[in-house]
C-alpha positions as CSV (number, residue, x, y, z in Angstrom):
1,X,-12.0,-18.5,-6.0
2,X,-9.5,-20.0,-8.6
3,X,-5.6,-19.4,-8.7
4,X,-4.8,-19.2,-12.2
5,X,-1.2,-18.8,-13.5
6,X,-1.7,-15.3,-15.8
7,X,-0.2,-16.6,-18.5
8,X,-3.6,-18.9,-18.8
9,X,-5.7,-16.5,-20.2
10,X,-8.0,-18.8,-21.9
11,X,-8.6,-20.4,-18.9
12,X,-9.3,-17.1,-17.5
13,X,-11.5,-16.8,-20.5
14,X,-13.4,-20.1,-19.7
15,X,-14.1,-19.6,-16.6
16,X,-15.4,-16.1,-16.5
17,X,-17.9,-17.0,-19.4
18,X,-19.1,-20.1,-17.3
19,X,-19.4,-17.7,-14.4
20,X,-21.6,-15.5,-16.9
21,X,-23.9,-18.2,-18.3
22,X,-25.1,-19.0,-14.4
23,X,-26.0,-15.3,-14.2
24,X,-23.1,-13.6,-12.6
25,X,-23.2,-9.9,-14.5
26,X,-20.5,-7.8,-12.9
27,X,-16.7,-8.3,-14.1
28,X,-13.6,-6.8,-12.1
29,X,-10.4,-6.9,-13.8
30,X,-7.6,-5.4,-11.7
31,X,-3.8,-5.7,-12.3
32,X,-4.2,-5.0,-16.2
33,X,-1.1,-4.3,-15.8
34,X,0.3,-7.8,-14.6
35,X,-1.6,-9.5,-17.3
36,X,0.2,-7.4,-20.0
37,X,3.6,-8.2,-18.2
38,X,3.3,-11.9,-18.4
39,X,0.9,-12.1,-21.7
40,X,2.3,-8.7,-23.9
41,X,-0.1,-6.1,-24.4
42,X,-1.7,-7.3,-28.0
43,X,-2.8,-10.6,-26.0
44,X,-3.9,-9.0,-23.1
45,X,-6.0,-6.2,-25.0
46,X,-7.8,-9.3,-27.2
47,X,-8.2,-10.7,-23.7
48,X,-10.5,-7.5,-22.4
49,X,-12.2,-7.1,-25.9
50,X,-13.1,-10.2,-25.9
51,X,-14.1,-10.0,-22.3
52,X,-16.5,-7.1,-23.0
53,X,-18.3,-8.7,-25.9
54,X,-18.9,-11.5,-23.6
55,X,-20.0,-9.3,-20.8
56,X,-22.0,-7.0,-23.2
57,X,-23.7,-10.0,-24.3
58,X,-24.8,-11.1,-21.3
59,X,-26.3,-7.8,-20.3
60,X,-23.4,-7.6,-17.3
61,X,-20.9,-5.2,-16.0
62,X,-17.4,-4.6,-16.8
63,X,-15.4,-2.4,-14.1
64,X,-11.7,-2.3,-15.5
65,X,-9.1,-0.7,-13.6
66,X,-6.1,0.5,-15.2
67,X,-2.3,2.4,-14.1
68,X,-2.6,4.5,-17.3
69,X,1.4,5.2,-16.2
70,X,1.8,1.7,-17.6
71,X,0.6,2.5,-21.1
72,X,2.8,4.0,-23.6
73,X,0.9,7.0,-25.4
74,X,-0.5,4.6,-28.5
75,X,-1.8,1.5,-25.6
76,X,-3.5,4.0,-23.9
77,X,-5.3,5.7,-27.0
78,X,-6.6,2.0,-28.3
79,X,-7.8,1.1,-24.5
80,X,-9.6,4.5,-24.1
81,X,-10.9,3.8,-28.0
82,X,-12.3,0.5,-27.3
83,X,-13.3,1.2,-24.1
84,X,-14.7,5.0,-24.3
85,X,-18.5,4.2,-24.5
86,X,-18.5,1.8,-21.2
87,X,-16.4,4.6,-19.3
């Protein structure tokens, strides 16, 4: 287990693809909501898409959970968008 300041997303990155190339398949991401405090919600949602291509890729599961009270009407439309097929 790493402590990782949540503005480092790209080391958040890193390290969840290195977890995936040893074979780990299943991704939880809680606190969406934390991430898009300290990050802004464009950096955060590049964050999960990029995230699920790299989980997609690998076969793996993604298990996202989100306060949709968080989400203005138009951040909850693109995360249920990009996001409707895995749901």
């Amino acid at each position: 287990m790493y402590a990782i300041s949540p503005t480092k997303i790209e080391i958040l990155t890193d390290l969840i693809a290195r977890a995936l190339a040893q074979g780990y398949r299943t991704v939880y991401v809680e606190a969406f909501e934390y991430l898009m405090l300290e990050n802004g919600f464009e950096n955060t949602i590049k964050f999960l898409l990029n995230l699920k291509d790299r989980v997609v890729a690998e076969g793996g599961t993604l298990v996202l959970v989100i306060n949709p009270e968080v989400l203005n009407e138009k951040q909850r439309r693109i995360i249920e968008r990009e996001f409707e097929e895995f749901s």
